[in-house]
N, C-alpha and C positions, 0 to 999 in steps of 0.2 A: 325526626328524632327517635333513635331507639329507646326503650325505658323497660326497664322489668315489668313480666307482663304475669309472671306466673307466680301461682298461690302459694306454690311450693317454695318457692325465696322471701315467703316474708315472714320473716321469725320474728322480727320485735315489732309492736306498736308502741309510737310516740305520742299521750295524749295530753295538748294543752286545756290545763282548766280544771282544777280536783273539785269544782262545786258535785251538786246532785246530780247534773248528769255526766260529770266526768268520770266521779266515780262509778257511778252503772256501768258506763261503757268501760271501764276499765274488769270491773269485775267479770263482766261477757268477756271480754280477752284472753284473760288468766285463765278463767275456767276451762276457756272452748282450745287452751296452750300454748297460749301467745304470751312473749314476754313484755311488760308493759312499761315503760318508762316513764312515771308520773309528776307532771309539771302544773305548777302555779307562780302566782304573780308573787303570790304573800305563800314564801315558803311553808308557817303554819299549815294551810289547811292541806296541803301537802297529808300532813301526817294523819290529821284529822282526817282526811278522805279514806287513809289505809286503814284506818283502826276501825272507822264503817263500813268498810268491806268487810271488814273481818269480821266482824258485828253482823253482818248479814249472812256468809260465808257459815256460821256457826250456829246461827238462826237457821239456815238451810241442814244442815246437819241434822240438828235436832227434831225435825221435819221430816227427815229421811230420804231429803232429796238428792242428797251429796255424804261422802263416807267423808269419815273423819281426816283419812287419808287424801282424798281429793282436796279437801279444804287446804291443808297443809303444803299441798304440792301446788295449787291456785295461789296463795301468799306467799311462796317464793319466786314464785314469777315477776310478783313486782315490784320494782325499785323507785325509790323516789330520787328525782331530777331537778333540785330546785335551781339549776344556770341553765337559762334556752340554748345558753352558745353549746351545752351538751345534749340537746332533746336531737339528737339523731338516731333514725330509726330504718325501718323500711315503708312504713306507711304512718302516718301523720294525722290524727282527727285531733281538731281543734273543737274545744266547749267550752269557749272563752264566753264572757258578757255579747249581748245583742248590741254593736257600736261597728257599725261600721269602718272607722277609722282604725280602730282598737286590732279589728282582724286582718286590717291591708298589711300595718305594720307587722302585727305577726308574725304573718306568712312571708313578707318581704324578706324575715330574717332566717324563719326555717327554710326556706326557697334557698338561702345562700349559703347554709349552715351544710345542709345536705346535700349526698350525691345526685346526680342528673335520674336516680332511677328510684326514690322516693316518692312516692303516693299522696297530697297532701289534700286532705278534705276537709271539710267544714260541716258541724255538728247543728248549724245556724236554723232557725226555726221559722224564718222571714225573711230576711234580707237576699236579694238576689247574687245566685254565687257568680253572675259574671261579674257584679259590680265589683265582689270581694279580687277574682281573679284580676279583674283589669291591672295591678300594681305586680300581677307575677311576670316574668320569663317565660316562663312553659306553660299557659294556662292550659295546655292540654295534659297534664296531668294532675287536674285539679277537678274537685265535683264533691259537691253536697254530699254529706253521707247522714244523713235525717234521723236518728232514732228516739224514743218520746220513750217518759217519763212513767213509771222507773222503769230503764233499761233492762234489769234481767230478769223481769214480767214483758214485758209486751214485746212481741214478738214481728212485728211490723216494723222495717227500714227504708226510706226514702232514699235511693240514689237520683241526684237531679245533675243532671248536664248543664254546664255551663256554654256559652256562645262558643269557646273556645277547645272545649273536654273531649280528648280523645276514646273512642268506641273502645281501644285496648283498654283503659282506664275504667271505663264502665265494667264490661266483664270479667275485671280481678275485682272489682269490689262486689261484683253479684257474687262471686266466688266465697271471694270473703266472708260476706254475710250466711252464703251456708256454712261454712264451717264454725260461724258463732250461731249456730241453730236457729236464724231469721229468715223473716220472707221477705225478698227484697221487692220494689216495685218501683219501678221505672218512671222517673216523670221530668217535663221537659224545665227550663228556670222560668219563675213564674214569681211573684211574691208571694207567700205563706205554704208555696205549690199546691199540696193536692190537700192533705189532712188541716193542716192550720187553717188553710182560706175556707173549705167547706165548715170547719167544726166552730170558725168565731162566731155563726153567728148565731151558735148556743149560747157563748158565753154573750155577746152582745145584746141580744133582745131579752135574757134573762135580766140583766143589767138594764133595761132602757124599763120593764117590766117593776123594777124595785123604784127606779126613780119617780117611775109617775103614780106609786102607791096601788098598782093593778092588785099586788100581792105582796106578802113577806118571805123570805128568804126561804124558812122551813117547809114552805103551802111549794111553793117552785121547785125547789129540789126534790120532796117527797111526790109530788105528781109529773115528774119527769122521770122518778124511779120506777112509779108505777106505768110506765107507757113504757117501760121496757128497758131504759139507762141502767148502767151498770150504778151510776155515780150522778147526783145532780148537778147543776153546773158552777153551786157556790163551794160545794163538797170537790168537785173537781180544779176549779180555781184556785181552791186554800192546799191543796195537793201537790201542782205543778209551781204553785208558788203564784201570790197575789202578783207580784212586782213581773216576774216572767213573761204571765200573762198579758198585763198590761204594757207590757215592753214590744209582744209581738202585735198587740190590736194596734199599737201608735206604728211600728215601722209598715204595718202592711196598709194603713189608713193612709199613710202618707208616699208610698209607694204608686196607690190607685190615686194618688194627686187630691189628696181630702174628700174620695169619694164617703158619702152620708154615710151608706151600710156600713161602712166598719168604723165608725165614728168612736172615737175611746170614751172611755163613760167616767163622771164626775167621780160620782160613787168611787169606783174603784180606785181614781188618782188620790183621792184622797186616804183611802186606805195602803198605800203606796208612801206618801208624804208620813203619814202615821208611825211607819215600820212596821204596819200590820202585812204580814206579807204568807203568813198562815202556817199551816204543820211547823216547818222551819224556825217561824219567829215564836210560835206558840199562842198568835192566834192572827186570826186575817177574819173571813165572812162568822166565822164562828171561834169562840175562848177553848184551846184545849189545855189550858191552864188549869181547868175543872174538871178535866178529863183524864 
């Protein structure tokens, strides 16, 4: 099957999903000159996602990282898209919820929606993308495109291959990723791949560490700072979001067939069931309600 290969024909990105890292990734688009096409389930946060880019957008300005002018010309890039049956683009990252089912249908429908020469990736933090692929036509134009939280700081992109993902498909998204000023890296479908599976089991043994009263929250995070962490792991956790978190420890726990190590921790489901889910809800391991 032939399919656009080059970086040079792909003028808009279509991103499902305006939560936190929908909109990062979209603000990396805009910036780096892509036009972006912004899609959610619940039209709402749609707007809400743009009015925080521009919020950050403006924050960056004032910083001196971006001329006033860039910002202005980065928020007209993008448009909001609240009907799927219009989210057509040239390239496709999806930052829907971690549900399996959620992203077959999707994609089933942007797969049908768009031409045979659309790029369609998954922003997925766990689940393996051949599983997602299995429900496409062309799984060979499908492949994980990984980027972690928040998007227009870190600088790190997972490209993962799916059983099915053609090598032309690889190398416009290496592409791509340099032109939004990433480093991409390569890694094979795997559950949590390469960053998620090594880093749970910060969060994990930090977690198994509060349950059996080894230590408190502050004593863990402060002396994980000091061994060098940018961010301790409960400060880390309340950042990416408590519920995220715990969303990727249970699919890749159950992925490894209820392997022990990545066993999801009490603690945390419970803070989960709470709506403590941290920055976002306004408090999770720690209250920034007071803050």
């Amino acid at each position: 099957m032939n399919f656009k290969v080059s970086i040079q024909e792909v003028k808009t990105v279509g991103i499902a999903g305006a939560g936190t890292m929908g909109q990062g990734i979209a603000q990396v688009c805009v910036v780096a000159g892509f036009d972006v096409l912004l899609y959610d389930v619940q039209s709402e946060f749609i707007l809400k996602g743009i009015s925080l880019i521009e919020k950050s957008l403006s924050t960056a300005v004032e910083r001196g990282k971006i001329q006033s002018a860039e910002k202005e010309r980065a928020l007209a890039r993008i448009k909001a898209q609240p009907d799927l049956q219009q989210l057509k683009a040239d390239l496709i990252i999806e930052a829907a919820i971690e549900n399996l089912d959620v992203k077959k249908k999707l994609f089933t429908t942007l797969e049908e929606i768009n031409s045979q020469h659309c790029i369609l990736t998954t922003n997925t933090s766990s689940i393996p993308v051949t599983q997602i692929a299995a429900a496409l036509k062309h799984p060979e134009r499908f492949a994980g495109l990984h980027f972690f939280n928040p998007a227009p700081i870190m600088k790190l992109v997972e490209i993962i291959s799916g059983a099915g993902t053609n090598n032309a498909t690889v190398e416009l998204l290496k592409q791509f990723s340099e032109k939004l000023g990433k480093t991409a890296v390569l890694a094979k479908d795997s559950p949590g791949f390469i960053v998620n599976r090594v880093a749970r089991h910060y969060y994990v043994e930090a977690l198994r560490l509060l349950e059996e009263n080894v230590s408190d929250i502050n004593t863990i995070d402060s002396l994980m700072k000091s061994a060098g962490f940018k961010m301790g792991p409960f400060e880390l956790m309340d950042l990416i979001g408590v519920d995220t978190n715990f969303s990727v420890t249970t699919s890749i726990y159950h992925a490894f067939h209820q392997e022990p190590k990545f066993r999801p921790s009490r603690i945390q489901q419970q803070k989960v069931d709470a709506g403590h889910h941290g920055r976002k809800s306004g408090k999770g391991f720690y209250d920034y309600t007071k803050k």
